[in-house]
N, C-alpha and C positions, 0 to 999 in steps of 0.2 A: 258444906259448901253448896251453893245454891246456884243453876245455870239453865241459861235457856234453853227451851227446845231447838233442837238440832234441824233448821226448818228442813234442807233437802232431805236429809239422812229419812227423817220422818214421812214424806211425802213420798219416797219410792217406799219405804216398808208398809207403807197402804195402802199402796195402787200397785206398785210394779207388779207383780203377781198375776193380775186379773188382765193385763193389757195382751193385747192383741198385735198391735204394732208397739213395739215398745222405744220413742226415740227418747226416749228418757238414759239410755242408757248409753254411759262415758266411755266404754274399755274400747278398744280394736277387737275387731270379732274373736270372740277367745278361743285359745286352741284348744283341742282335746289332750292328756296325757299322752295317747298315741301319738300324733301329730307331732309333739315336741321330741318326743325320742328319736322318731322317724326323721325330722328334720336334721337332727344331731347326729344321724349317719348312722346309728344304730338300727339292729335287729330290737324290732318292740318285742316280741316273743322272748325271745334270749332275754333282754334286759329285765321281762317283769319277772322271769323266772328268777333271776341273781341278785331282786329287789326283792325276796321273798325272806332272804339271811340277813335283812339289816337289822341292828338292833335296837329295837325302841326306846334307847336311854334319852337323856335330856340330851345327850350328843356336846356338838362345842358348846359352851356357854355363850363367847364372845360373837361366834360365828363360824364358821368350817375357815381354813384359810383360805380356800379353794372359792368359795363364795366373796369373803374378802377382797381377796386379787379382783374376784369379777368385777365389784360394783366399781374397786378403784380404776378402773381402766376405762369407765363413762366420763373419767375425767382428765385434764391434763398431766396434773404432780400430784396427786390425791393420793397418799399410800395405805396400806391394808390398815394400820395403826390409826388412821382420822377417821375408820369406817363403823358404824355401830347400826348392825343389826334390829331392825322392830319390826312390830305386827302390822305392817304395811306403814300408810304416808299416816294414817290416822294414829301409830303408835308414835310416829317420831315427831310430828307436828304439836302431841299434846307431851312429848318427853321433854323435849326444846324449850318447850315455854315454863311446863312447871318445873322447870331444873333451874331457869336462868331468871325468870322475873319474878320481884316484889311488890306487895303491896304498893310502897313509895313511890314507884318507877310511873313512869308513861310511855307508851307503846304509840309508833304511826304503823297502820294497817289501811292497805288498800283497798277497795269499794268498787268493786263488785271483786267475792274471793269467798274461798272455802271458810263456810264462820266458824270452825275451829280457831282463825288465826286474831279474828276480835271478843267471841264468846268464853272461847277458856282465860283470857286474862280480864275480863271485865265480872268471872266468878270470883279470882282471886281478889279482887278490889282494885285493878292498876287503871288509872285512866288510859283512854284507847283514845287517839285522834285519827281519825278518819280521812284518810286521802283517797277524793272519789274520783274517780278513773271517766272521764267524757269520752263518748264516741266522737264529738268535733277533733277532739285530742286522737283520734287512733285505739282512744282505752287504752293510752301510754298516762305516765304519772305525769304531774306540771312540778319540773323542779322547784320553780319560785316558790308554789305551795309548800312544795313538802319543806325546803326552808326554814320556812315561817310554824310551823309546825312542831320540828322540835328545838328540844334543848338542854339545859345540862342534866336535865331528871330522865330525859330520854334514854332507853336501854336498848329497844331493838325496833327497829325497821322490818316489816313481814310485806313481803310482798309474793305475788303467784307468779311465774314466769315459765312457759309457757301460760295465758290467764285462762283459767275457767272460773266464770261461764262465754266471757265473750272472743274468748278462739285470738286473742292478740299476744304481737310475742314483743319484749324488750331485748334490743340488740346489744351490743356489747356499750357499744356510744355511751345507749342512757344508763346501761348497769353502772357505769365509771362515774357518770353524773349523779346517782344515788349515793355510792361508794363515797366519793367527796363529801357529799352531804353527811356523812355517817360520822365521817373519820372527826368533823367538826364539833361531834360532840361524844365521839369514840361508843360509837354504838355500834352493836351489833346489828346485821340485816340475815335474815332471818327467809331464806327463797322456795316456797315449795315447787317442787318441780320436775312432779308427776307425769307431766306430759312433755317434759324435754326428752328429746333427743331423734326425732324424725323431722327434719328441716328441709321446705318446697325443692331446697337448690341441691340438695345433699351433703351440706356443709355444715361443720361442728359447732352446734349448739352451746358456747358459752355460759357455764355455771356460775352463780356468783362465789361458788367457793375457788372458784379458778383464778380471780383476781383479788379476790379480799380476803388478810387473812384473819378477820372477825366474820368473816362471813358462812352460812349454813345451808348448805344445802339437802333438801329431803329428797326422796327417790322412794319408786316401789316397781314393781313387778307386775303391778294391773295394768297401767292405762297402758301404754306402749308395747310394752311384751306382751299382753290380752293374756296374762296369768293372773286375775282377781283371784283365783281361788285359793292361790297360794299363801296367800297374806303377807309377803313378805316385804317389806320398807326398810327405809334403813336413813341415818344421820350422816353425813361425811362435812368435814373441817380442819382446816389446818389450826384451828385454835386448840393449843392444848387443855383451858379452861372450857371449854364446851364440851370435851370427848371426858373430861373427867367427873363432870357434874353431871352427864347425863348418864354415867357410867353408875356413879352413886346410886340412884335414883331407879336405873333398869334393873337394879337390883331387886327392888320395891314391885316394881309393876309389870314386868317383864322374864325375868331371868334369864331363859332363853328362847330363842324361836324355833320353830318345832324343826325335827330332824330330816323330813319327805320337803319342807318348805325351804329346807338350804340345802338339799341333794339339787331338786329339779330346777331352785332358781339358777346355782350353780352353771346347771347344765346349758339353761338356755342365754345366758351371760357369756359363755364361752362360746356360743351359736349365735351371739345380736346380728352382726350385718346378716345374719339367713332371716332371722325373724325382722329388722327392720325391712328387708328388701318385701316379703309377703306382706308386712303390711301397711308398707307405704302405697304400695299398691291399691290395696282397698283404702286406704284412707286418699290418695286425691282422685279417685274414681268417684268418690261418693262427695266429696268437697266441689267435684263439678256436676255433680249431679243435684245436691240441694243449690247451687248458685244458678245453675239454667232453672231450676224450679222457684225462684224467689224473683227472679227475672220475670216470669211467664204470670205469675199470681198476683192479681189485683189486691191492691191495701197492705201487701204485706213488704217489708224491706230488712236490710241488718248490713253491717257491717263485715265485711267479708273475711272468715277466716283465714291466719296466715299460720297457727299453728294449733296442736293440740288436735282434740276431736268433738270441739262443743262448739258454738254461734248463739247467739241473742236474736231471736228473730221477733222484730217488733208490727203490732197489727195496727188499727187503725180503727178500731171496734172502740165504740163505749164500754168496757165492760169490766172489772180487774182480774187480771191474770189467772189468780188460785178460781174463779168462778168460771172462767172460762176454759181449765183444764179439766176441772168437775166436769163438766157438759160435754167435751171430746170424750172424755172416759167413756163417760155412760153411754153413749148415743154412736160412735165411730172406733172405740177402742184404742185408742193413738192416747200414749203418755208422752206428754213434755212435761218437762218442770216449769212451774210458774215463776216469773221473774220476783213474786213476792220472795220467796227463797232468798231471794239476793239483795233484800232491800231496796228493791226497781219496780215496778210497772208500767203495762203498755207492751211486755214483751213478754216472748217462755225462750227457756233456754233448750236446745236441741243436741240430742249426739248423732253424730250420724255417720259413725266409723263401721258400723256393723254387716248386714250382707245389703246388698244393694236393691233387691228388689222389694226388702220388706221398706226400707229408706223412700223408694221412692212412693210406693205404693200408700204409703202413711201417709204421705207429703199431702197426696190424691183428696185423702180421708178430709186430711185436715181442711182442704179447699173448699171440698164441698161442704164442709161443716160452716165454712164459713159464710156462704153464699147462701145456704140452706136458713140458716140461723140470725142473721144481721139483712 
């Protein structure tokens, strides 16, 4: 099986490393192992002592049920049984898809979105139709499009919600307007949604597995809980044909997930409102802080994030993107991702949930680089 290069995946394992300012990066500033204990009301001392007797077997296969409950409780009726355990959003995003689509099928995938969700079925042979997400639009979908789009060979709808790369979020409204669309030709929709669950107002972010019961939702423990290291993700559905097929399959490519990555996710799952409250914080500290910087800086503009921890910031330069993130590299140290990543240009895509002064200080780089250089 033959598949394309993985454009983002590849562009941070080349640059991220050497960067200086690094707004290349998606998570909430991550915690330390200390941190999360400590938040969790425990003695960090005591607990790393009594973390010294655990035993390194393969542990649950399924999941701990204690992790199970956790993830189920980010949702409304979601119970421990629709919940399946992966090595983050990138085990369950490529589990979903090689579990449930065939060659024969066609797939509608949204534009701009993690290309996991159009490059793994267009290795397997499925045609992929393309529904591209406008900024005139909010980088919400056009129902009428998507529509027209499928039809009876149609399998699953994949869409990003919270979006990355461009920080947009679909409300429950247009989730229903997709949903009808689905049901039309009994398709699955297919939601990764990594960056749900910290909303401007404080109010419950809406899964599509909340209202559809063909619908999938994926989750992990990076972006939001700022646990990347944990690798832990996971599938949740009320379809019983999707918790069984992908069950098959994680057999093959998964078995289980490590034993320290369902203690800790565990713990900080039972702790969310502590950990969303720290890092809602830094995340709309730093959301007004790059929006009074985008304000203030000539040529440059973007669509204002409502969710998530990325933006699209688009310049005004002749120049294409991947060439003009080479040249930040080298010359000011500041990583974005190029909008080429995303099948876009004219823009790079930015995180900028991380500590606030390197955010803004990069922002700096990047200005002068621009004024310097153009």
């Amino acid at each position: 099986m033959k598949i394309k290069t993985f454009k983002v995946e590849q562009w941070m394992n080349d640059y991220e490393n050497d960067a200086i300012y690094n707004l290349g990066e998606t998570c909430i500033d991550s915690l330390t192992i200390g941190e999360l204990i400590e938040l969790s009301g425990h003695d960090v001392d005591n607990y790393l002592i009594d973390l010294k007797n655990l035993r390194m077997t393969y542990g649950h296969i399924h999941g701990s049920e204690r992790l199970l409950s956790g993830i189920a409780s980010l949702y409304k009726d979601i119970t421990p049984r629709q919940v399946i355990p992966t090595h983050g959003a990138i085990g369950a995003n490529h589990q979903v898809i090689a579990s449930l689509i065939e060659k024969e099928d066609n797939m509608v995938c949204v534009l701009p979105t993690y290309q996991q969700h159009y490059s793994i079925p267009e290795s397997i042979g499925t045609e992929v139709r393309i529904l591209q997400l406008k900024p005139e639009n909010g980088f919400l979908p056009d129902i009428e499009e998507l529509k027209n789009l499928v039809d009876e060979n149609t399998k699953m709808i994949t869409i990003n919600n919270p979006n990355n790369p461009t920080g947009s979020f679909m409300p429950e409204e247009v989730l229903m307007k997709i949903v009808q669309v689905a049901k039309t030709v009994d398709a699955f929709i297919l939601s990764d949604e990594v960056y749900r669950g910290i909303s401007e107002d404080g109010s419950y972010m809406v899964s599509i597995a909340d209202i559809y019961d063909k619908g999938i939702s994926v989750g992990s423990m990076s972006k939001i809980f700022s646990l990347a290291g944990l690798r832990m993700g996971w599938i949740a559905s009320k379809s019983e044909d999707v918790i069984r097929e992908c069950l098959i399959r994680r057999d093959y490519d998964t078995i289980s997930c490590g034993a320290l990555d369902d203690l800790f996710a565990s713990l900080a799952l039972e702790n969310k409102e502590k950990i969303f409250k720290r890092n809602s914080e830094i995340l709309f500290k730093n959301r007004e802080i790059l929006h009074q910087w985008v304000n203030e800086t000539e040529g440059i503009s973007y669509l204002k994030p409502v969710a998530g921890t990325t933006a699209l910031l688009y310049y005004d330069r002749d120049i294409p993107s991947y060439e003009l993130c080479i040249g930040l590299m080298k010359e000011k140290g500041v990583l974005f991702t190029p909008g080429s990543a995303f099948e876009m240009e004219g823009c790079v895509r930015i995180g900028y949930a991380f500590d606030s002064k390197t955010l803004r200080t990069g922002l700096d780089k990047f200005a002068e680089y621009l004024s310097e250089k153009f």
